[in-house]
Jmol script that loads the backbone (N, CA, C; Angstrom):
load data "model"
ATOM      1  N   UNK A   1     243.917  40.107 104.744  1.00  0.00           N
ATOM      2  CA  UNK A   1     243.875  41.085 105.826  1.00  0.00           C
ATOM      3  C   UNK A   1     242.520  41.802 105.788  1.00  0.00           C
ATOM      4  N   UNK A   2     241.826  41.850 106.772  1.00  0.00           N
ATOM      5  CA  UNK A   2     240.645  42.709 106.828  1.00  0.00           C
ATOM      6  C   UNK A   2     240.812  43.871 107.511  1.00  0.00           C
ATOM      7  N   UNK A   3     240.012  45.243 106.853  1.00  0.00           N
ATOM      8  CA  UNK A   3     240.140  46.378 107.373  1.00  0.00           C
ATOM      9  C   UNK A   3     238.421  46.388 107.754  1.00  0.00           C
ATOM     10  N   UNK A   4     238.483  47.590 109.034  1.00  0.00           N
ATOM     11  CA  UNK A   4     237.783  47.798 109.565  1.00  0.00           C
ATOM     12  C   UNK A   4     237.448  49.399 109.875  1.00  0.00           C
ATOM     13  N   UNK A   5     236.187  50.024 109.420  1.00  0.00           N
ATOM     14  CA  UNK A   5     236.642  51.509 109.769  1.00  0.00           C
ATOM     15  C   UNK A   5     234.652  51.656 110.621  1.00  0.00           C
ATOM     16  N   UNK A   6     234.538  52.503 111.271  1.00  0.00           N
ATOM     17  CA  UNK A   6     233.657  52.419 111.681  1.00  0.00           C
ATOM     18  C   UNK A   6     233.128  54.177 111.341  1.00  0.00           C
ATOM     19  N   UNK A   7     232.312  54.512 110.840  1.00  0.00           N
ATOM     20  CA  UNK A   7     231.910  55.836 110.410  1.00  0.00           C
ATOM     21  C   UNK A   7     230.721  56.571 111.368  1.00  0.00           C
ATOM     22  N   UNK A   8     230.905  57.089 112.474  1.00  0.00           N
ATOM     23  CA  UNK A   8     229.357  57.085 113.128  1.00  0.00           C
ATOM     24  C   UNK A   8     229.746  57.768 114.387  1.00  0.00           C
ATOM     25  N   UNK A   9     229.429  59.442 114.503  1.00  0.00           N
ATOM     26  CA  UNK A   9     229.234  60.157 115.593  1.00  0.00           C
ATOM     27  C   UNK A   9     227.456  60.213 115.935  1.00  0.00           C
ATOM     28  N   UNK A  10     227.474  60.025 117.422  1.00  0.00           N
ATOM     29  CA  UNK A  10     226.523  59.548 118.031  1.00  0.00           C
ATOM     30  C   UNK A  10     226.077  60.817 119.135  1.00  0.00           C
ATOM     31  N   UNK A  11     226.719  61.271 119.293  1.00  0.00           N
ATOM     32  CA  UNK A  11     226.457  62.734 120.127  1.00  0.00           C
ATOM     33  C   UNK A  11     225.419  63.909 119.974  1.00  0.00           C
ATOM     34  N   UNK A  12     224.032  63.667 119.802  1.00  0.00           N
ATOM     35  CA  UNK A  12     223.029  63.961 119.502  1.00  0.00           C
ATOM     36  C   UNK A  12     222.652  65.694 120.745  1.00  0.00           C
ATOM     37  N   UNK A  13     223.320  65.288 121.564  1.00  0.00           N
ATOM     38  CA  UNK A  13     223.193  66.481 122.403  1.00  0.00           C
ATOM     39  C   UNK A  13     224.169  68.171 121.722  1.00  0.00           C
ATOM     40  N   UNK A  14     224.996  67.761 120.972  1.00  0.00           N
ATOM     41  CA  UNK A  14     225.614  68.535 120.369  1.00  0.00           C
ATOM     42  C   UNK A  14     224.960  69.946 119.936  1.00  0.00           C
ATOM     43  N   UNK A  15     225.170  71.346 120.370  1.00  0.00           N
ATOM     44  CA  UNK A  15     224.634  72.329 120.178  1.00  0.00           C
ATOM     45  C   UNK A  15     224.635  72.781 118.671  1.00  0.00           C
ATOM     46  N   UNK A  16     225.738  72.294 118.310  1.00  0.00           N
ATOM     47  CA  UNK A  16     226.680  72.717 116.955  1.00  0.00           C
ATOM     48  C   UNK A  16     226.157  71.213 116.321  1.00  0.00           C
ATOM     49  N   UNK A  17     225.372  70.859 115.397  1.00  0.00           N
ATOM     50  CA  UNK A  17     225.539  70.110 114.719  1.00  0.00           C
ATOM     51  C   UNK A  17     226.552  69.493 113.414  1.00  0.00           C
ATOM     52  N   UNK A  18     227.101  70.641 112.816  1.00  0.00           N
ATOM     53  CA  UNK A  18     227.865  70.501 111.923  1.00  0.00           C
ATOM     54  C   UNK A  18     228.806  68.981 112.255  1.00  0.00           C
ATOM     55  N   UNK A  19     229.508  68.733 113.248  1.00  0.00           N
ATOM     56  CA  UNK A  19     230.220  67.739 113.298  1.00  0.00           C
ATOM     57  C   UNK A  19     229.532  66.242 112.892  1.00  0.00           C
ATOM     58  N   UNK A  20     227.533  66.381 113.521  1.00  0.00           N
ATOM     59  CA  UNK A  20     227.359  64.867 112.973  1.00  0.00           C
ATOM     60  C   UNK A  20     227.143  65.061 111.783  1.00  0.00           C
ATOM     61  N   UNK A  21     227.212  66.145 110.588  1.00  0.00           N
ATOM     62  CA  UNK A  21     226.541  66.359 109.876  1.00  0.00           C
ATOM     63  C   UNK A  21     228.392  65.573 108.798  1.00  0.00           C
ATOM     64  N   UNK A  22     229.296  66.348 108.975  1.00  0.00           N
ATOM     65  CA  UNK A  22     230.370  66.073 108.579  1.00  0.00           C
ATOM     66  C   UNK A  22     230.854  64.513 108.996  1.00  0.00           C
ATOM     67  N   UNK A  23     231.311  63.831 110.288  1.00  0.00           N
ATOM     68  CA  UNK A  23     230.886  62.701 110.391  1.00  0.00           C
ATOM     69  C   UNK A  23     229.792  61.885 109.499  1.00  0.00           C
ATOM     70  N   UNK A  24     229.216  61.823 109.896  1.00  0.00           N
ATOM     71  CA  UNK A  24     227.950  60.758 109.512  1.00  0.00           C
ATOM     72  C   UNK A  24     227.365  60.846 108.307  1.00  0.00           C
ATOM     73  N   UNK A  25     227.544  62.244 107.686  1.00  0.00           N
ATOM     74  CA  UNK A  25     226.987  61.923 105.757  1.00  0.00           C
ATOM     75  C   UNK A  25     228.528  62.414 105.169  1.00  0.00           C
ATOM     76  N   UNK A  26     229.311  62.740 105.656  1.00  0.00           N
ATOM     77  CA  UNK A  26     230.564  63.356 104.791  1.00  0.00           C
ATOM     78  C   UNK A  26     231.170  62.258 105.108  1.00  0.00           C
ATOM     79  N   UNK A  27     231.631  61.822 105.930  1.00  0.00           N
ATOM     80  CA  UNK A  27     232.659  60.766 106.286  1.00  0.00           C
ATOM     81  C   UNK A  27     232.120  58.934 105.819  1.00  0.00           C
ATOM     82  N   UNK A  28     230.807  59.371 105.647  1.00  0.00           N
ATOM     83  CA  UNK A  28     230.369  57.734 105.219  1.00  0.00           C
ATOM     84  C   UNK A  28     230.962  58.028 103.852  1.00  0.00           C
ATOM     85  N   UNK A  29     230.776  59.198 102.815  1.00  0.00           N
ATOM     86  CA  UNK A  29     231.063  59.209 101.629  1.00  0.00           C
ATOM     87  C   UNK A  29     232.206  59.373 101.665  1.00  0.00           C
ATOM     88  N   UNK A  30     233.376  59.592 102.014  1.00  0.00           N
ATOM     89  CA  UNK A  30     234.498  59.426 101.667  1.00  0.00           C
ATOM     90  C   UNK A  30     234.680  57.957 102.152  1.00  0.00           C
ATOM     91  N   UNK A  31     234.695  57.016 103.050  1.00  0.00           N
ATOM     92  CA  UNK A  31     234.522  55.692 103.613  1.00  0.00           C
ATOM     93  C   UNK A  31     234.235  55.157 102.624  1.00  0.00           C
ATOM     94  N   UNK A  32     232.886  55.339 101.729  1.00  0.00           N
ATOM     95  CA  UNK A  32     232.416  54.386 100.430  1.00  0.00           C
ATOM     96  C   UNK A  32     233.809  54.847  99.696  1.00  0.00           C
ATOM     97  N   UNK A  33     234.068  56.329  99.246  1.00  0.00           N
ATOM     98  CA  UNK A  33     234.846  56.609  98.165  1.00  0.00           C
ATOM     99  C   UNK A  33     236.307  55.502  97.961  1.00  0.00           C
ATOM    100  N   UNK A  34     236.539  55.618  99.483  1.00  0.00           N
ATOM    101  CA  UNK A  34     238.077  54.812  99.492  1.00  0.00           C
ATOM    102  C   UNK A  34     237.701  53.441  99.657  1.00  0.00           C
ATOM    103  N   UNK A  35     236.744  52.771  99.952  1.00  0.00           N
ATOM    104  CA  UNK A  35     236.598  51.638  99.620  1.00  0.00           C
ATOM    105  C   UNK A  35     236.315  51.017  98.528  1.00  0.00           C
ATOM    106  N   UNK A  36     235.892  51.774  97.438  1.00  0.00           N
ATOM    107  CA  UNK A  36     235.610  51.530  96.286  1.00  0.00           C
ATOM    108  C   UNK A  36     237.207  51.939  95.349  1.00  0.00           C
ATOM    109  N   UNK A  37     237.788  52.750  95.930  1.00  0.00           N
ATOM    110  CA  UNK A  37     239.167  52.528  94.996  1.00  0.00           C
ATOM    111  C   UNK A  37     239.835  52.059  95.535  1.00  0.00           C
ATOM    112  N   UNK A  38     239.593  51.210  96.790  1.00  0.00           N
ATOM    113  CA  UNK A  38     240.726  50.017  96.939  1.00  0.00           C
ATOM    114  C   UNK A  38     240.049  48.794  96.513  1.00  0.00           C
ATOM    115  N   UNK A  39     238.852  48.581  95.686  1.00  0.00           N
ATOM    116  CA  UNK A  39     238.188  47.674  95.244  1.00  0.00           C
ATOM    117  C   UNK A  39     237.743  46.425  96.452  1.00  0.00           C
ATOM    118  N   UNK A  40     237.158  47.238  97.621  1.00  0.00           N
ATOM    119  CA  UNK A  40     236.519  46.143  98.646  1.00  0.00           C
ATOM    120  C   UNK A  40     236.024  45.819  98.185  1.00  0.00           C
ATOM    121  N   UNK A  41     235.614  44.299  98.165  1.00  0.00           N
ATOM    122  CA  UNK A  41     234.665  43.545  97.848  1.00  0.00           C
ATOM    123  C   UNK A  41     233.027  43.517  98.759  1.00  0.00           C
ATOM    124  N   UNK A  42     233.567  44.163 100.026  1.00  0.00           N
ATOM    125  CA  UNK A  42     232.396  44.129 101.097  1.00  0.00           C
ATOM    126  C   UNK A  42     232.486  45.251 101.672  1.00  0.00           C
ATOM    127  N   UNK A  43     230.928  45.621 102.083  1.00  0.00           N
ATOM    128  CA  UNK A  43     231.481  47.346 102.526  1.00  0.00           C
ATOM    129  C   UNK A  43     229.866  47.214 103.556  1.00  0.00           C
ATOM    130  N   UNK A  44     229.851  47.008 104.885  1.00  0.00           N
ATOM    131  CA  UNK A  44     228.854  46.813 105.744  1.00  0.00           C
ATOM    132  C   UNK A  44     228.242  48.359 106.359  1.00  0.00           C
ATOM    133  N   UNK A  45     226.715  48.060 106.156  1.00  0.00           N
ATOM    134  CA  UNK A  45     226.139  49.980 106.199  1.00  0.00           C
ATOM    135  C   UNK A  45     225.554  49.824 107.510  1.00  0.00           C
ATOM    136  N   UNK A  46     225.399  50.025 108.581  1.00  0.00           N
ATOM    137  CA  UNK A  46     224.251  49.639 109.523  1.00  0.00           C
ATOM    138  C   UNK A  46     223.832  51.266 109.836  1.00  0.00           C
ATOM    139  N   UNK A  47     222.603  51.034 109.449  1.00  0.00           N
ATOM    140  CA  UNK A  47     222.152  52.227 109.658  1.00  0.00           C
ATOM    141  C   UNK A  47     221.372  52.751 111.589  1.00  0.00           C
ATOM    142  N   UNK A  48     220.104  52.926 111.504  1.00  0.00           N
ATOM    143  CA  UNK A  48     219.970  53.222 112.357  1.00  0.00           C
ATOM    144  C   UNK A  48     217.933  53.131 112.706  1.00  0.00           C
ATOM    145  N   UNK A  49     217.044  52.568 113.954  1.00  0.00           N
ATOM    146  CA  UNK A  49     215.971  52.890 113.613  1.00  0.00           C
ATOM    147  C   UNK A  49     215.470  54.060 113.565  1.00  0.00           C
ATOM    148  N   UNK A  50     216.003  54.803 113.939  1.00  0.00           N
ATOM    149  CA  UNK A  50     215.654  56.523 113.809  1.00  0.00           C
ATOM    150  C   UNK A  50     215.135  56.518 112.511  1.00  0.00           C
ATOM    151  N   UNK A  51     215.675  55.846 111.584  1.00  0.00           N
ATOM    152  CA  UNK A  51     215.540  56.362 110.148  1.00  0.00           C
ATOM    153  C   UNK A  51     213.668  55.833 109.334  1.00  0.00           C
ATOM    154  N   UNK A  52     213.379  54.834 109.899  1.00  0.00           N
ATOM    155  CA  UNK A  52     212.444  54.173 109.315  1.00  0.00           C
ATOM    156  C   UNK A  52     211.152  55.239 110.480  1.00  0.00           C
ATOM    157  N   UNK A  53     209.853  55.201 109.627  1.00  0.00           N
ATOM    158  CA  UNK A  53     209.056  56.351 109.459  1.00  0.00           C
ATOM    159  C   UNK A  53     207.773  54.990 110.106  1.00  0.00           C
ATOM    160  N   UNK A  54     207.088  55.860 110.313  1.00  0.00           N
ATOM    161  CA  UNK A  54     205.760  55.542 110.865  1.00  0.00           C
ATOM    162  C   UNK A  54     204.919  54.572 109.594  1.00  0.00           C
ATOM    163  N   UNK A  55     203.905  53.550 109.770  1.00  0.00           N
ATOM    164  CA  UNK A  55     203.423  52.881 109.263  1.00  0.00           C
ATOM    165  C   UNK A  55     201.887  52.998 109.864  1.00  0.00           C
ATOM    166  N   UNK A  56     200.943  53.547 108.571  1.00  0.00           N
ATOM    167  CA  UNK A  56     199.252  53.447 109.834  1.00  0.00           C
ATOM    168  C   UNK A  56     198.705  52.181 109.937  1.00  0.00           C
ATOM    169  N   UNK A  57     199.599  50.699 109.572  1.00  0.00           N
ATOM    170  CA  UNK A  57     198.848  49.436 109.573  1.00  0.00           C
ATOM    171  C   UNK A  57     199.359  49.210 111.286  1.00  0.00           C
ATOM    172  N   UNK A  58     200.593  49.886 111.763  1.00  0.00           N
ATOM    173  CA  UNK A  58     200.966  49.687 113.038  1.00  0.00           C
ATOM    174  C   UNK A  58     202.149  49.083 112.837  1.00  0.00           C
ATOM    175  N   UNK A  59     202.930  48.204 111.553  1.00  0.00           N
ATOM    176  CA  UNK A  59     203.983  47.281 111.385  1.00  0.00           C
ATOM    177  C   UNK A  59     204.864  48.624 110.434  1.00  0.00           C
ATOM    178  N   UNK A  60     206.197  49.343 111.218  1.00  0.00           N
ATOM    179  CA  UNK A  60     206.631  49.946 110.115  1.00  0.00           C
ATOM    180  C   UNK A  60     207.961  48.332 109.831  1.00  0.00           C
ATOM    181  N   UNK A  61     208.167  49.157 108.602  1.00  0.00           N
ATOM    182  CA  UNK A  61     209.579  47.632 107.831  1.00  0.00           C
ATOM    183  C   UNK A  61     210.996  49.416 107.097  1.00  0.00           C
ATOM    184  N   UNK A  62     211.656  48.981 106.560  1.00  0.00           N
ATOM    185  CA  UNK A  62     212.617  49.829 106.397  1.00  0.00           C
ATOM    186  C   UNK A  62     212.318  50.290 105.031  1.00  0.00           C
ATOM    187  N   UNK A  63     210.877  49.732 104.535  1.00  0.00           N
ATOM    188  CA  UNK A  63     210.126  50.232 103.225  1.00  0.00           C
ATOM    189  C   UNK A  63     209.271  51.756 103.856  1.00  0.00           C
ATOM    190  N   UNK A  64     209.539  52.169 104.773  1.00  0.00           N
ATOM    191  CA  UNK A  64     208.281  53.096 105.417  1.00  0.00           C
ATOM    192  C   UNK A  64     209.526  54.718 105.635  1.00  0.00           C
ATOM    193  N   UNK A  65     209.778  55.540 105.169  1.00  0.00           N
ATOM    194  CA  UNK A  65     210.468  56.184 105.401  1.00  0.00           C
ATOM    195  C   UNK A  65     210.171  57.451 105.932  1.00  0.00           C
ATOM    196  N   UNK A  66     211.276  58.081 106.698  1.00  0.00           N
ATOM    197  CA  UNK A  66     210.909  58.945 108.169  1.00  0.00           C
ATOM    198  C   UNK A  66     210.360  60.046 107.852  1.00  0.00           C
ATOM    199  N   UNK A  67     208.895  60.404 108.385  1.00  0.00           N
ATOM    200  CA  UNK A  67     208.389  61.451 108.056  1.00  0.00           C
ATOM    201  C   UNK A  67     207.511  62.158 109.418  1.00  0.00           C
ATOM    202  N   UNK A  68     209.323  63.102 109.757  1.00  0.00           N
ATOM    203  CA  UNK A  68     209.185  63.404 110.481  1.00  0.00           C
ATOM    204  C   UNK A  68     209.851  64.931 110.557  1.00  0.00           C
ATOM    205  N   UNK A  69     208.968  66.342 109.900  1.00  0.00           N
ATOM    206  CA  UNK A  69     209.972  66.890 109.434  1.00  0.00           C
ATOM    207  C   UNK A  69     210.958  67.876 110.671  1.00  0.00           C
ATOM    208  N   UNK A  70     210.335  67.484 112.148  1.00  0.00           N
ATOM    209  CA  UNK A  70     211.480  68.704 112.846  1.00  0.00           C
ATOM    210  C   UNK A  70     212.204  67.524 113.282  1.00  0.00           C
ATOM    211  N   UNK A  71     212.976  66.351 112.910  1.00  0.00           N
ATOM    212  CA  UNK A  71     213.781  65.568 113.427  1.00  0.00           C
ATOM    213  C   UNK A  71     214.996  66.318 113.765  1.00  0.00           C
ATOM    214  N   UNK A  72     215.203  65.681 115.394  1.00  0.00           N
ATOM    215  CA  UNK A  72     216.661  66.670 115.350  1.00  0.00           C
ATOM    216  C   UNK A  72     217.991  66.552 114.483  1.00  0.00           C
ATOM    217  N   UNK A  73     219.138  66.871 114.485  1.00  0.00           N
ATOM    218  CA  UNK A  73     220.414  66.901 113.515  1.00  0.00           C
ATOM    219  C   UNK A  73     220.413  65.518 113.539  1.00  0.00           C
ATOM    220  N   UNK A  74     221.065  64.887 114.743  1.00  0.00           N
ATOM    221  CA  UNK A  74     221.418  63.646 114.521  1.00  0.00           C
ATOM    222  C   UNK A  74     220.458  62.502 114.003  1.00  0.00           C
ATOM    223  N   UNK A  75     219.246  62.673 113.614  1.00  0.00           N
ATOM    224  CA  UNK A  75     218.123  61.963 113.140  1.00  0.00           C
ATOM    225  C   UNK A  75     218.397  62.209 111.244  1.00  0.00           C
ATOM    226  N   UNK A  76     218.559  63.425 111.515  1.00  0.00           N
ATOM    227  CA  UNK A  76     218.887  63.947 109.802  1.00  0.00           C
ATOM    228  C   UNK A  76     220.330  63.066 109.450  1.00  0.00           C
ATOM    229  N   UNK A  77     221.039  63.621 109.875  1.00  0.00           N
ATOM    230  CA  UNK A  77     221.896  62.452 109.441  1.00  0.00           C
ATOM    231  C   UNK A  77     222.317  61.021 108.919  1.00  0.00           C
ATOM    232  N   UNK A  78     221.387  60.347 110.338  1.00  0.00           N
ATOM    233  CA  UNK A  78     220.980  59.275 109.593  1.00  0.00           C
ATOM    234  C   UNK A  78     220.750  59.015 108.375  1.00  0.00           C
ATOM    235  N   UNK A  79     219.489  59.514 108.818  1.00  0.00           N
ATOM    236  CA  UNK A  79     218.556  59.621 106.941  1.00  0.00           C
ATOM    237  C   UNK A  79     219.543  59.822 106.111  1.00  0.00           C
ATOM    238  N   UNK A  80     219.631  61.087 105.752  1.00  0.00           N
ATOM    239  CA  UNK A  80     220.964  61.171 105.176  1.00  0.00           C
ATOM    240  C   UNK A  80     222.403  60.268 104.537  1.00  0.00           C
ATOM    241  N   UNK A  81     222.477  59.628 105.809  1.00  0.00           N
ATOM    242  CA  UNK A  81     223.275  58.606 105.772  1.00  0.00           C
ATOM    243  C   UNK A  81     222.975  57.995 104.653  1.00  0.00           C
ATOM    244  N   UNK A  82     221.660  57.294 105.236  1.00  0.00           N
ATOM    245  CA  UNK A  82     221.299  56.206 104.768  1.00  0.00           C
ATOM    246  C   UNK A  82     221.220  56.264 103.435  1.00  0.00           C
ATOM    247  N   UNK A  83     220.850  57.651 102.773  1.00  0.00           N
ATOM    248  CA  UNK A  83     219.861  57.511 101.845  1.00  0.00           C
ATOM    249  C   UNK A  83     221.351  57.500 100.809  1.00  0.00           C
ATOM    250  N   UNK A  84     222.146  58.633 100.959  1.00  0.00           N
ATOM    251  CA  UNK A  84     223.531  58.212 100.171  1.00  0.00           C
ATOM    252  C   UNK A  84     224.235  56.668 100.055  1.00  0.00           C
ATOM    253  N   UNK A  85     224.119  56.030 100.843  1.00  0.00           N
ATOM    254  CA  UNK A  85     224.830  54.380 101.275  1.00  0.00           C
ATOM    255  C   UNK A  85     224.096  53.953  99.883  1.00  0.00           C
ATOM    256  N   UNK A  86     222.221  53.642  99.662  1.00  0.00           N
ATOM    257  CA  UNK A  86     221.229  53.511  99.329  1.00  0.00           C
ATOM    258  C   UNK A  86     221.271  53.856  97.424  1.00  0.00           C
ATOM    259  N   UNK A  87     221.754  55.325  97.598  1.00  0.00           N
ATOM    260  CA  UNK A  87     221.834  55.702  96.796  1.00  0.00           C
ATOM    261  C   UNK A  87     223.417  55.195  95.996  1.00  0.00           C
TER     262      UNK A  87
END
end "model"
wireframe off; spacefill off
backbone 0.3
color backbone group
């Protein structure tokens, strides 16, 4: 049987950020947490390009990270995201 959970508020217009903040870095970590004590074997991250940062050769790769410091909430998140998944 395969389970499927999808972790990812997208609502960037949001005045109140707290929700992508809870979503998208709180809810990925509980998502890893319970997938790891039901011993998934596979656990799929897709992050986002928001997250990958400027490159001065002109080619950024997902080695180049975002340095961008007034990114709005939902950009932070990401990162965020990502960097816990990562971590």
């Amino acid at each position: 049987m395969r389970r499927r959970a999808v972790v990812v508020d997208t609502r960037a217009w949001l005045r109140d950020p707290a929700p992508l903040f809870r979503v998208n870095v709180d809810g990925l970590r509980n998502a890893m947490d319970a997938a790891l004590g039901a011993s998934i074997k596979r656990f799929v991250f897709t992050s986002s390009l928001v997250t990958i940062g400027q490159n001065p050769s002109g080619v950024a790769t997902e080695r180049d990270a975002l340095d961008w410091p007034d990114a709005p909430p939902y950009v932070r998140t990401r990162v965020q995201a990502e960097a816990l998944f990562l971590q």
